[in-house]
mmJSON file of the N, C-alpha and C atoms, coordinates in Angstrom:
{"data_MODEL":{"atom_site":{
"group_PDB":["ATOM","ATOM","ATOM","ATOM","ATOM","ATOM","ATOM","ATOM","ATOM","ATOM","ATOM","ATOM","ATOM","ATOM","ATOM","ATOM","ATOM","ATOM","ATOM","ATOM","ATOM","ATOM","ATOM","ATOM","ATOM","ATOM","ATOM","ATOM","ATOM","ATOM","ATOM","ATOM","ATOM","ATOM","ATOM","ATOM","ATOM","ATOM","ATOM","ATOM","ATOM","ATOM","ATOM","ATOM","ATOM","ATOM","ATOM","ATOM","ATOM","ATOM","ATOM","ATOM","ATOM","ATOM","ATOM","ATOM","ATOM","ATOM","ATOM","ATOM","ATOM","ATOM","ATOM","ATOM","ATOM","ATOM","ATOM","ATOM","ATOM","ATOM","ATOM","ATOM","ATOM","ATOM","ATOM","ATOM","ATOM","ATOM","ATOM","ATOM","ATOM","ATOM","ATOM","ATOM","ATOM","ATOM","ATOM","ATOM","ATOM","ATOM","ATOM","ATOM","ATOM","ATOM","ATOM","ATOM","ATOM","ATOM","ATOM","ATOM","ATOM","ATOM","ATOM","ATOM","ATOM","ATOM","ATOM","ATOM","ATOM","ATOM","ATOM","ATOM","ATOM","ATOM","ATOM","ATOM","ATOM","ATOM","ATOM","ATOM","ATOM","ATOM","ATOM","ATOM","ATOM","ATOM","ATOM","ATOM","ATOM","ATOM","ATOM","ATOM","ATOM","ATOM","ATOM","ATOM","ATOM","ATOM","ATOM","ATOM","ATOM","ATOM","ATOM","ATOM","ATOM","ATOM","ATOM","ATOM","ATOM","ATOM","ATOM","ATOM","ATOM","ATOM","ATOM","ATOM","ATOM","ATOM","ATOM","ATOM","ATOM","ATOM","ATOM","ATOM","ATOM","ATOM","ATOM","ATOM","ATOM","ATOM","ATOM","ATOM","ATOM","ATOM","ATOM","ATOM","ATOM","ATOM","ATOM","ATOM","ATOM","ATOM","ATOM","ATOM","ATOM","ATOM","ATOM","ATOM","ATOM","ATOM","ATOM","ATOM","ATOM","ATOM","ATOM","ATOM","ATOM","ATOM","ATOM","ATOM","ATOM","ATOM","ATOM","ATOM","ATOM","ATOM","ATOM"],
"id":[1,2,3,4,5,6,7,8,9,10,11,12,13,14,15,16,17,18,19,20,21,22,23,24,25,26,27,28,29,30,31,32,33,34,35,36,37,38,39,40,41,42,43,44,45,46,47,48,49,50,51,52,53,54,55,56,57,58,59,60,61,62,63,64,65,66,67,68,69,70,71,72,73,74,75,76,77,78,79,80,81,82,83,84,85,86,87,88,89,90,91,92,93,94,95,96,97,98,99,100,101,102,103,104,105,106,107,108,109,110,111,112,113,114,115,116,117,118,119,120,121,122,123,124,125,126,127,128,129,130,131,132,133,134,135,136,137,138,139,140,141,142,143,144,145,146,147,148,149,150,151,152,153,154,155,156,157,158,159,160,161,162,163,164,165,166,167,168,169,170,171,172,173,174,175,176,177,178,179,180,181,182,183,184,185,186,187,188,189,190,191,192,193,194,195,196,197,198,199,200,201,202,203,204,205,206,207],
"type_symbol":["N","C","C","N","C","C","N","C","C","N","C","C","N","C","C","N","C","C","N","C","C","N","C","C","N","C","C","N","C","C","N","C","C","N","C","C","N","C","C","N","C","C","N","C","C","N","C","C","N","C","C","N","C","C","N","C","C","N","C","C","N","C","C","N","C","C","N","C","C","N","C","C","N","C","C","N","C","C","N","C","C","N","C","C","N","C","C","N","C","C","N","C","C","N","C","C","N","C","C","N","C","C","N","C","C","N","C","C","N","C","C","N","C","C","N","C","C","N","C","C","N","C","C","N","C","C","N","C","C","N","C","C","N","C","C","N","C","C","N","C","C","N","C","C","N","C","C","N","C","C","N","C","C","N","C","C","N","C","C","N","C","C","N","C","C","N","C","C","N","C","C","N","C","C","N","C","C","N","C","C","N","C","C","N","C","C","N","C","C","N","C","C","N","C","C","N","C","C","N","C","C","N","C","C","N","C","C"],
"label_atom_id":["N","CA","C","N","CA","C","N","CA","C","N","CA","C","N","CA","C","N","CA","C","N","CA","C","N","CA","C","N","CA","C","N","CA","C","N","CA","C","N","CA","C","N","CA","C","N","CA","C","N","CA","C","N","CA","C","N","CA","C","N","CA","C","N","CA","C","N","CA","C","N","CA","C","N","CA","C","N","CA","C","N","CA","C","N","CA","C","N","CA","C","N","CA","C","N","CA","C","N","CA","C","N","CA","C","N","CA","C","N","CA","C","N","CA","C","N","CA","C","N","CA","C","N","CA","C","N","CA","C","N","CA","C","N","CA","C","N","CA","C","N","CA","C","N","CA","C","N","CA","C","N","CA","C","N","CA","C","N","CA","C","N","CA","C","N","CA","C","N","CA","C","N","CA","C","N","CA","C","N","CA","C","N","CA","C","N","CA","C","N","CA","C","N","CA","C","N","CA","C","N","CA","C","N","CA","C","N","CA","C","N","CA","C","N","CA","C","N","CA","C","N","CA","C","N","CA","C","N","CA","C","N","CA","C","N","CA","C","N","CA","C"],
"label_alt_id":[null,null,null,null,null,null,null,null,null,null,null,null,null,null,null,null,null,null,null,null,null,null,null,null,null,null,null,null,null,null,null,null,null,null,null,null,null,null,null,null,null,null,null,null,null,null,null,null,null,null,null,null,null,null,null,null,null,null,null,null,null,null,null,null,null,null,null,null,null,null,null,null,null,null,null,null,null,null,null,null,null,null,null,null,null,null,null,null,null,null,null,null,null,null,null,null,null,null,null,null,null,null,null,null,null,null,null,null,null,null,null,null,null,null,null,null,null,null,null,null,null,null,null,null,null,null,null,null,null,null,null,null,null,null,null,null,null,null,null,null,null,null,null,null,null,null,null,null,null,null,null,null,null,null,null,null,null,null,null,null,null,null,null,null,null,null,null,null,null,null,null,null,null,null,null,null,null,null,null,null,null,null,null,null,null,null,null,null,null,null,null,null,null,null,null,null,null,null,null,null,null,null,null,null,null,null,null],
"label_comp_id":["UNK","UNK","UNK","UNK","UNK","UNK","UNK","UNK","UNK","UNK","UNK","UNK","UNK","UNK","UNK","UNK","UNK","UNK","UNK","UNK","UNK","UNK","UNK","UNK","UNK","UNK","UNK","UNK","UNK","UNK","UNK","UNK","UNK","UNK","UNK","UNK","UNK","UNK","UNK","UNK","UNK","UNK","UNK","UNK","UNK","UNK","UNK","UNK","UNK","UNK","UNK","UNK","UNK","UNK","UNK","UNK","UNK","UNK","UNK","UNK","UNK","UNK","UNK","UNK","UNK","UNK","UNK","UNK","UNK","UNK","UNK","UNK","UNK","UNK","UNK","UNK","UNK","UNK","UNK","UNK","UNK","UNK","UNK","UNK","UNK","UNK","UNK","UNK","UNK","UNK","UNK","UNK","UNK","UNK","UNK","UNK","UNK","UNK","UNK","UNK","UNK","UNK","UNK","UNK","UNK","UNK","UNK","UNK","UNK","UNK","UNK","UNK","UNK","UNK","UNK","UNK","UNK","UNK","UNK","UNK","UNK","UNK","UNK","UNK","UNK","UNK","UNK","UNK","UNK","UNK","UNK","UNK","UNK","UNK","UNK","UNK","UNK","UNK","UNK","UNK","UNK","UNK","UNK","UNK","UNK","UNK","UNK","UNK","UNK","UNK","UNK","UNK","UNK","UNK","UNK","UNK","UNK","UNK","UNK","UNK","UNK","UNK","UNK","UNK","UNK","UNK","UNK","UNK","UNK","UNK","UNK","UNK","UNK","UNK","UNK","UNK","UNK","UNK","UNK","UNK","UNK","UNK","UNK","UNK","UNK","UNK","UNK","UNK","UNK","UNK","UNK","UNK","UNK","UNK","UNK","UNK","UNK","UNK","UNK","UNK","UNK","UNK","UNK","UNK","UNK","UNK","UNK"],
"label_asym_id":["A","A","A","A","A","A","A","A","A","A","A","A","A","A","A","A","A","A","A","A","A","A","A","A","A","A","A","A","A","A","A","A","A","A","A","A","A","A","A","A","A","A","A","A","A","A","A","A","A","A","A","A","A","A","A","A","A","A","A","A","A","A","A","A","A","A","A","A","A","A","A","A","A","A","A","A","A","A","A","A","A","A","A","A","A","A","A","A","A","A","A","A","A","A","A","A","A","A","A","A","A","A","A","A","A","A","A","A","A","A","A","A","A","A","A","A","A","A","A","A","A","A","A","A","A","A","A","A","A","A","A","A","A","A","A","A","A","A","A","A","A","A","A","A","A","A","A","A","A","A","A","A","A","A","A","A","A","A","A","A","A","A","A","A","A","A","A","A","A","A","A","A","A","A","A","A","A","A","A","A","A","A","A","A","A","A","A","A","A","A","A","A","A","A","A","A","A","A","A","A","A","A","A","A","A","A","A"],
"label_entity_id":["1","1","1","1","1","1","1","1","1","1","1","1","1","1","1","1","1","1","1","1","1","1","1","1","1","1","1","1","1","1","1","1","1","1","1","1","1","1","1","1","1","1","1","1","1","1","1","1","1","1","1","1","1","1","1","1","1","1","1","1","1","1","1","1","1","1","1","1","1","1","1","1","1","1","1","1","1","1","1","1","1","1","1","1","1","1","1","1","1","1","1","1","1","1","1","1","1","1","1","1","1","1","1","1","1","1","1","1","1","1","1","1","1","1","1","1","1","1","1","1","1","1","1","1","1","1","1","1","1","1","1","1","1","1","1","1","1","1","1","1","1","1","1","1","1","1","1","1","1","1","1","1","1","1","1","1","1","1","1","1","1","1","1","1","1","1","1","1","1","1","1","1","1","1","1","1","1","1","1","1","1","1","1","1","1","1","1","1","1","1","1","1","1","1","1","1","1","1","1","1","1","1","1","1","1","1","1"],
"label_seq_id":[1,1,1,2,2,2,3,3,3,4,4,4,5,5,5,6,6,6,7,7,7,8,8,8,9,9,9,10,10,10,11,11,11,12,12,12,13,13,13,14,14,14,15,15,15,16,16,16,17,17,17,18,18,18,19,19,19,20,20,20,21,21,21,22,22,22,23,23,23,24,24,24,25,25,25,26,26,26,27,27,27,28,28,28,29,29,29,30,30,30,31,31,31,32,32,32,33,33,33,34,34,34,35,35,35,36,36,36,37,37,37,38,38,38,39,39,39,40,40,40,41,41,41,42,42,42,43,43,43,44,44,44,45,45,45,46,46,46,47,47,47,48,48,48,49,49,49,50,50,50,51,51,51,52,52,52,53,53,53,54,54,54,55,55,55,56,56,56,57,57,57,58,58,58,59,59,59,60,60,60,61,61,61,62,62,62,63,63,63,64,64,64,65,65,65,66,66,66,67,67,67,68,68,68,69,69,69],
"pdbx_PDB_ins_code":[null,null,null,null,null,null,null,null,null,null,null,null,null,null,null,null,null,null,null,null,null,null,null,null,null,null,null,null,null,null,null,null,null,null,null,null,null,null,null,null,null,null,null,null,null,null,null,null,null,null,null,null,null,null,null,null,null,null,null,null,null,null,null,null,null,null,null,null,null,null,null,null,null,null,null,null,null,null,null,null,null,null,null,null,null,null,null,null,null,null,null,null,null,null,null,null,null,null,null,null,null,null,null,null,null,null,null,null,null,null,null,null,null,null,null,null,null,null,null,null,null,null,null,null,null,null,null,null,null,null,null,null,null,null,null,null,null,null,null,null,null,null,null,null,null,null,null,null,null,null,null,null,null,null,null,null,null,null,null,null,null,null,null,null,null,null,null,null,null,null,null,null,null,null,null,null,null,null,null,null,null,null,null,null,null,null,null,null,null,null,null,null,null,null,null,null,null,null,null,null,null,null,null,null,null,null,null],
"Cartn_x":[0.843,0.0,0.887,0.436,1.196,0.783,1.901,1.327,0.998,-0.021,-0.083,0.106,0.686,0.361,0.383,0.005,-0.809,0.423,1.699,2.679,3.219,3.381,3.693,3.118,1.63,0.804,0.831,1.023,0.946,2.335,3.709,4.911,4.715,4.143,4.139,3.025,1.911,0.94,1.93,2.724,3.051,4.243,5.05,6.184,5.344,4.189,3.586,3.396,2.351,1.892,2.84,4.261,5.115,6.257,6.195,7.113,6.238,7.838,7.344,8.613,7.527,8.771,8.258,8.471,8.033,7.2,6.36,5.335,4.266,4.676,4.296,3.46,2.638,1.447,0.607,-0.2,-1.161,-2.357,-3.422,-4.525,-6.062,-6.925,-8.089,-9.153,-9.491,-9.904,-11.462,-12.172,-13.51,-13.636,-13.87,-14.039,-15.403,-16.599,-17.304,-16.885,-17.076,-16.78,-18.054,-18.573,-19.849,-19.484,-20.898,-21.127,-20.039,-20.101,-19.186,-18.121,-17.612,-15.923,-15.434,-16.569,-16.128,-16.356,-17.013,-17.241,-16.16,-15.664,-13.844,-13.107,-12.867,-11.804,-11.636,-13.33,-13.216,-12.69,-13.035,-13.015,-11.19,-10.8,-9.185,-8.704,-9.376,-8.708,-8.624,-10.037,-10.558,-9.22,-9.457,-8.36,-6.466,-6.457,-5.169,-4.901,-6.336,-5.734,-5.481,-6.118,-5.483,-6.779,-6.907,-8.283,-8.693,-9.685,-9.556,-8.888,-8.902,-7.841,-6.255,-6.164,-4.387,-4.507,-5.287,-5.425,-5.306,-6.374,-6.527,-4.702,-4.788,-3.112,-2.064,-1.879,-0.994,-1.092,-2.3,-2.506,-2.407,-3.047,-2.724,-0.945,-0.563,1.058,1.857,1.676,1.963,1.905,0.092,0.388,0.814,0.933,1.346,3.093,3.626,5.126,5.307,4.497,4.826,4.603,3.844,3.477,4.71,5.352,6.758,7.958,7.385,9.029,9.261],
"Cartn_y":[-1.177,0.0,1.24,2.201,3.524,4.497,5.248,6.516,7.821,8.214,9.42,10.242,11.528,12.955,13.939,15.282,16.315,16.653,16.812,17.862,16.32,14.918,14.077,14.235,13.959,14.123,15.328,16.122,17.527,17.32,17.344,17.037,16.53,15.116,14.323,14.528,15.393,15.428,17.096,18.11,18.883,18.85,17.061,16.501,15.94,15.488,15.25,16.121,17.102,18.227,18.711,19.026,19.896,19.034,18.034,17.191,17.2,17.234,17.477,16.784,15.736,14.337,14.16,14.202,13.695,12.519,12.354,11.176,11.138,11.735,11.834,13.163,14.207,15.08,14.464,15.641,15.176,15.395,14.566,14.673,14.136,15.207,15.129,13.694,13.014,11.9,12.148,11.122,11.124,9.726,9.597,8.719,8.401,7.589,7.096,6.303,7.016,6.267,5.63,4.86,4.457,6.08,6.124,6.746,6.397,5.375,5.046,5.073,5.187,5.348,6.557,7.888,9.344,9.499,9.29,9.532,9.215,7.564,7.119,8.37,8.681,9.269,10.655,11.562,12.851,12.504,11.828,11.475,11.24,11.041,10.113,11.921,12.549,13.797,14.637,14.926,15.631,15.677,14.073,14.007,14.484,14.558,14.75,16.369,16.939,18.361,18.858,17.527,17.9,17.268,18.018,17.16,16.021,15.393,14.239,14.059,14.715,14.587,14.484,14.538,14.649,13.101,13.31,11.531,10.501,10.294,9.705,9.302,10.868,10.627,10.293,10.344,9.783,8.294,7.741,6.348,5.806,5.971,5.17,5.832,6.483,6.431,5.555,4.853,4.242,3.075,2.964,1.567,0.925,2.047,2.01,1.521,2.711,2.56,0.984,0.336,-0.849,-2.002,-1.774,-2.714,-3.213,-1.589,-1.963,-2.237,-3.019,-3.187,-4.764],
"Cartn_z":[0.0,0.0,0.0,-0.765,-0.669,0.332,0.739,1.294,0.84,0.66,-0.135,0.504,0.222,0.762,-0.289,0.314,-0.285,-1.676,-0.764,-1.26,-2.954,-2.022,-2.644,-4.321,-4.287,-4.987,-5.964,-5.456,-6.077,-6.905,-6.626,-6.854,-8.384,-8.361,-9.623,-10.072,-10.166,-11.119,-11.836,-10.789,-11.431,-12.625,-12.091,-13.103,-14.749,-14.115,-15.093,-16.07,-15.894,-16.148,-17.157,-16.821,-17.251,-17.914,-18.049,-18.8,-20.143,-21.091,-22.584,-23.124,-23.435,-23.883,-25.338,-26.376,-28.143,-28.059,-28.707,-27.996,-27.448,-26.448,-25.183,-24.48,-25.68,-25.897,-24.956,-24.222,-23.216,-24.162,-23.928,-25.181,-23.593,-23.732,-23.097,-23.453,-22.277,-22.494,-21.407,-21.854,-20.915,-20.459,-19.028,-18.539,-17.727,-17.952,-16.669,-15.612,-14.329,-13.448,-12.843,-11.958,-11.066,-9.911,-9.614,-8.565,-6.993,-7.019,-5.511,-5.685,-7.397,-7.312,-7.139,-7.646,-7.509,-6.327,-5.592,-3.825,-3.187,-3.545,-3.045,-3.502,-4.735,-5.695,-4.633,-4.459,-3.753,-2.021,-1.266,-0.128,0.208,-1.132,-0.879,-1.08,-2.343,-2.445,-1.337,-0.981,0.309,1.799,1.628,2.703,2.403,1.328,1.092,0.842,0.491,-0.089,-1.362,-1.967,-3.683,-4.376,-5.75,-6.565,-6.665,-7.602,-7.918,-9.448,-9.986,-11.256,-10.946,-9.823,-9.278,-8.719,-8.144,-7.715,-8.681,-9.531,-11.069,-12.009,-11.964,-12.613,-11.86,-10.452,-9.898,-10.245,-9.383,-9.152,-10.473,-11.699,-13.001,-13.321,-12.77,-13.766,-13.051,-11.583,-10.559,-11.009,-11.111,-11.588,-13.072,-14.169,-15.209,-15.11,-14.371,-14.131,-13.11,-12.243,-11.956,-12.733,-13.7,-14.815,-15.749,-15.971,-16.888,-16.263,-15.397,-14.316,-14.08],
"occupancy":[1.0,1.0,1.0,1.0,1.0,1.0,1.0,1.0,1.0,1.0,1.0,1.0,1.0,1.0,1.0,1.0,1.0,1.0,1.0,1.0,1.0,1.0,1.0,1.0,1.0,1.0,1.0,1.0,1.0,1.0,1.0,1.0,1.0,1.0,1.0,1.0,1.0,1.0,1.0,1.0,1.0,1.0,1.0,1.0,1.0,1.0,1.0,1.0,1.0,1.0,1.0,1.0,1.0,1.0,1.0,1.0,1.0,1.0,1.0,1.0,1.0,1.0,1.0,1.0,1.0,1.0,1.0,1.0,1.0,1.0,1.0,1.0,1.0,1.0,1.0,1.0,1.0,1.0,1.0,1.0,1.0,1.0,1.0,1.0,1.0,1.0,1.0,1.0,1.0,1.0,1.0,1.0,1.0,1.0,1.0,1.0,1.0,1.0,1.0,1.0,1.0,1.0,1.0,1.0,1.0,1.0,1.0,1.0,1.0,1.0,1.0,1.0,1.0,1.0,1.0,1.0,1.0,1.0,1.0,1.0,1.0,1.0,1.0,1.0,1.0,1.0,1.0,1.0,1.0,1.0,1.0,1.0,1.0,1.0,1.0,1.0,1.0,1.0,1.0,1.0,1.0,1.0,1.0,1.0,1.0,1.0,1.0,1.0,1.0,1.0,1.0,1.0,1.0,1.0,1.0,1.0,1.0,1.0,1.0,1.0,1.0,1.0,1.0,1.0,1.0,1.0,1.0,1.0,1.0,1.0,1.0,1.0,1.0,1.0,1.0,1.0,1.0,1.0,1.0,1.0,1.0,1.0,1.0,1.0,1.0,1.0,1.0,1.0,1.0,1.0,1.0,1.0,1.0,1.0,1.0,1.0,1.0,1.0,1.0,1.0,1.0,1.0,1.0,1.0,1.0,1.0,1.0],
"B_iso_or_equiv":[0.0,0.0,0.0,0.0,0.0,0.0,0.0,0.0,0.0,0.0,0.0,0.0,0.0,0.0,0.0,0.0,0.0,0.0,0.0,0.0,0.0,0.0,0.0,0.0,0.0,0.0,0.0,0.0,0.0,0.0,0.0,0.0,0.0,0.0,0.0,0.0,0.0,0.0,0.0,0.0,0.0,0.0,0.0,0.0,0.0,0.0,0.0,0.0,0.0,0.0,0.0,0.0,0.0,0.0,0.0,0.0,0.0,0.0,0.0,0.0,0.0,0.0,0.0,0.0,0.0,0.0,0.0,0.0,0.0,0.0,0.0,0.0,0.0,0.0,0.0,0.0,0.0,0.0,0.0,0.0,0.0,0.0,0.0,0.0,0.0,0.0,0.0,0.0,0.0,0.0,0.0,0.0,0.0,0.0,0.0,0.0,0.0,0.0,0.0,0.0,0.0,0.0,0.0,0.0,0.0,0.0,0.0,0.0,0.0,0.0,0.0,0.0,0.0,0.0,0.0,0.0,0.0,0.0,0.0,0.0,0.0,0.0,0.0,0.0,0.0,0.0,0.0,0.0,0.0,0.0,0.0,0.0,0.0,0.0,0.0,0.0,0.0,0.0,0.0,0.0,0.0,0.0,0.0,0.0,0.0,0.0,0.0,0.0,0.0,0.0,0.0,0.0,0.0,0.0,0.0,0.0,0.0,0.0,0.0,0.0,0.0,0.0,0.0,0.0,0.0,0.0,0.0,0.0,0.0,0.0,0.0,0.0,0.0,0.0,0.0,0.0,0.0,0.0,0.0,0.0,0.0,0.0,0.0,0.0,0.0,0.0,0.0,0.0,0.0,0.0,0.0,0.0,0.0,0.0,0.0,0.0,0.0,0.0,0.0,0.0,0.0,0.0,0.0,0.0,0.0,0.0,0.0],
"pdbx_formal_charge":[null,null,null,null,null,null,null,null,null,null,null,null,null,null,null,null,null,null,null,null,null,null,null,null,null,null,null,null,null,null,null,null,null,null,null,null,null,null,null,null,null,null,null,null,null,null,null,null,null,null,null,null,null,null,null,null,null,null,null,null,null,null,null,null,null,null,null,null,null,null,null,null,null,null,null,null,null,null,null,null,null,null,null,null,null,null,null,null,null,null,null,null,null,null,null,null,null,null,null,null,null,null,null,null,null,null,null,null,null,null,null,null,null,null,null,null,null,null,null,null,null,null,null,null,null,null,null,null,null,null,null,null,null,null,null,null,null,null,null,null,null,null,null,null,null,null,null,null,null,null,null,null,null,null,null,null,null,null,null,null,null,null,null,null,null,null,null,null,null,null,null,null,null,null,null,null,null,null,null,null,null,null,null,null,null,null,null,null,null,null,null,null,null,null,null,null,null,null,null,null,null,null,null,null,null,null,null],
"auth_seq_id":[1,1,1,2,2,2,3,3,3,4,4,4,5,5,5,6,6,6,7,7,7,8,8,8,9,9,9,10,10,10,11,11,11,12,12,12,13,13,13,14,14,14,15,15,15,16,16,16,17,17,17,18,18,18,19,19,19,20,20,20,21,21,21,22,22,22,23,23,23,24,24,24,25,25,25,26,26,26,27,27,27,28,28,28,29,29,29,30,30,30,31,31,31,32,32,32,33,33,33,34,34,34,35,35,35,36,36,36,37,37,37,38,38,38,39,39,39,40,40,40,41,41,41,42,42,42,43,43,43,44,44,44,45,45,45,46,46,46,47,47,47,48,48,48,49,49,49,50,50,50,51,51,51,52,52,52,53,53,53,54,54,54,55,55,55,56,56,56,57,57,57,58,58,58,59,59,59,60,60,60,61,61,61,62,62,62,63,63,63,64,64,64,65,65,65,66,66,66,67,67,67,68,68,68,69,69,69],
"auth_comp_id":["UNK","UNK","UNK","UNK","UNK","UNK","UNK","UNK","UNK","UNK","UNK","UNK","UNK","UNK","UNK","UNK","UNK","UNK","UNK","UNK","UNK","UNK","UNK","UNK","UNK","UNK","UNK","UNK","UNK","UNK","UNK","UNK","UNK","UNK","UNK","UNK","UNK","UNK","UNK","UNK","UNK","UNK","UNK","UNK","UNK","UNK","UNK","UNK","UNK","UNK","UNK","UNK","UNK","UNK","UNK","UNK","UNK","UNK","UNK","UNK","UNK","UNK","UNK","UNK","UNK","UNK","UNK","UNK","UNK","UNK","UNK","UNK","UNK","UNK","UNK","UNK","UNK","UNK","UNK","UNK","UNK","UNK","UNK","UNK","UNK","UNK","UNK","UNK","UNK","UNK","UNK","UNK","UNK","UNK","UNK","UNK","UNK","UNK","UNK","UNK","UNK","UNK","UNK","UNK","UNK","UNK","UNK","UNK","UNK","UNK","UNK","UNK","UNK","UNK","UNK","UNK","UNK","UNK","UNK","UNK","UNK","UNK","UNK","UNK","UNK","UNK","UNK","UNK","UNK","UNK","UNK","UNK","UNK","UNK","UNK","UNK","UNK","UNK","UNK","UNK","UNK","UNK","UNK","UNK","UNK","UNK","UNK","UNK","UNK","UNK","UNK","UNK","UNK","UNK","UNK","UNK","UNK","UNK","UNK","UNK","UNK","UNK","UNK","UNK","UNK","UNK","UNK","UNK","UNK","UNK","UNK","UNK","UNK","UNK","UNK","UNK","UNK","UNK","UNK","UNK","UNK","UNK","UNK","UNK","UNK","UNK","UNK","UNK","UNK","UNK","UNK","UNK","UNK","UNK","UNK","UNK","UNK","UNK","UNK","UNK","UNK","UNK","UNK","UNK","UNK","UNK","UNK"],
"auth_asym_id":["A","A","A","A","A","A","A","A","A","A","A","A","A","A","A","A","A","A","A","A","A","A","A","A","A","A","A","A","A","A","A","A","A","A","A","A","A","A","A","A","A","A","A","A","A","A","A","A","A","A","A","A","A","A","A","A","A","A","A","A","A","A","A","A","A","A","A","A","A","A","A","A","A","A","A","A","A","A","A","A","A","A","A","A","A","A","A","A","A","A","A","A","A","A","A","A","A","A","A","A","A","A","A","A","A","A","A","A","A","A","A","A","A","A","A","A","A","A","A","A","A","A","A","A","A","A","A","A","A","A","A","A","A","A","A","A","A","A","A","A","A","A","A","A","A","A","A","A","A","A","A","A","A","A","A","A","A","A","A","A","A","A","A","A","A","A","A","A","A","A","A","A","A","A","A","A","A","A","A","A","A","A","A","A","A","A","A","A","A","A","A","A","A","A","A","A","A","A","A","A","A","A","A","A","A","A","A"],
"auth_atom_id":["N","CA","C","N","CA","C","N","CA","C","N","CA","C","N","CA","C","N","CA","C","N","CA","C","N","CA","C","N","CA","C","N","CA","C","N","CA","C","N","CA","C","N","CA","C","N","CA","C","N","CA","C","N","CA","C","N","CA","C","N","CA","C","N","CA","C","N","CA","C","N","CA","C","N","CA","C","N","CA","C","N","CA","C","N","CA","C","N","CA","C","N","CA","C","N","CA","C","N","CA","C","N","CA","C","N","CA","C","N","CA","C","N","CA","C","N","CA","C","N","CA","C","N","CA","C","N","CA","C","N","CA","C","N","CA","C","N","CA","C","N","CA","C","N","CA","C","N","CA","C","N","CA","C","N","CA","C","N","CA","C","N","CA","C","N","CA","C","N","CA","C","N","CA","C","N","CA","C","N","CA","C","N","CA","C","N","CA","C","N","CA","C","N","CA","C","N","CA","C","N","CA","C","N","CA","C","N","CA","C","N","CA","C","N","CA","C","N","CA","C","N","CA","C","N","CA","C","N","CA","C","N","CA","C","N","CA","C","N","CA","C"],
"pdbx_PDB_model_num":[1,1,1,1,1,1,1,1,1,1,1,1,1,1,1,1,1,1,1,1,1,1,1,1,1,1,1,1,1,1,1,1,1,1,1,1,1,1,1,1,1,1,1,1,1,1,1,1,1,1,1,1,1,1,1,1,1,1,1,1,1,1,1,1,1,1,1,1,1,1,1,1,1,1,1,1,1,1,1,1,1,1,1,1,1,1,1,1,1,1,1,1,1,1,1,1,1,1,1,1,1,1,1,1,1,1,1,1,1,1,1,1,1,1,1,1,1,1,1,1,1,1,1,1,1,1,1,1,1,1,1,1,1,1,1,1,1,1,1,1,1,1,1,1,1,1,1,1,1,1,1,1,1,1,1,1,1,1,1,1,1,1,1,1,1,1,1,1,1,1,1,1,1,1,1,1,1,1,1,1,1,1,1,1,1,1,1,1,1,1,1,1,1,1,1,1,1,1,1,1,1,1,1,1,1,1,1]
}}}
């Protein structure tokens, strides 16, 4: 299990954000979630201090980056 925090979180959605790698263009996507997953998603944000779109992109580049390992 990870530990999240506010500043953590913020850190790598702002590495994200601002990395400009060839390829690698950020392109707007739409997602449905169920009702009980955005309530988790805000509740996890809530507690940390940071959105739920900071959440979202942390946790999938996490588990993206443990996938290729």
């Amino acid at each position: 299990m990870y530990l999240y925090t506010a500043c953590r979180i913020d850190e790598a959605v702002s590495f994200i954000s601002q990395a400009r790698r060839p390829g690698h263009e950020q392109r707007r996507v739409n997602v449905d979630f169920p009702v009980w997953m955005i309530d988790a998603l805000d509740r996890e944000a809530n507690r940390l201090g940071v959105s739920r779109q900071s959440i979202i992109k942390v946790w999938i580049a996490e588990r993206l980056e443990k996938r290729a390992s």
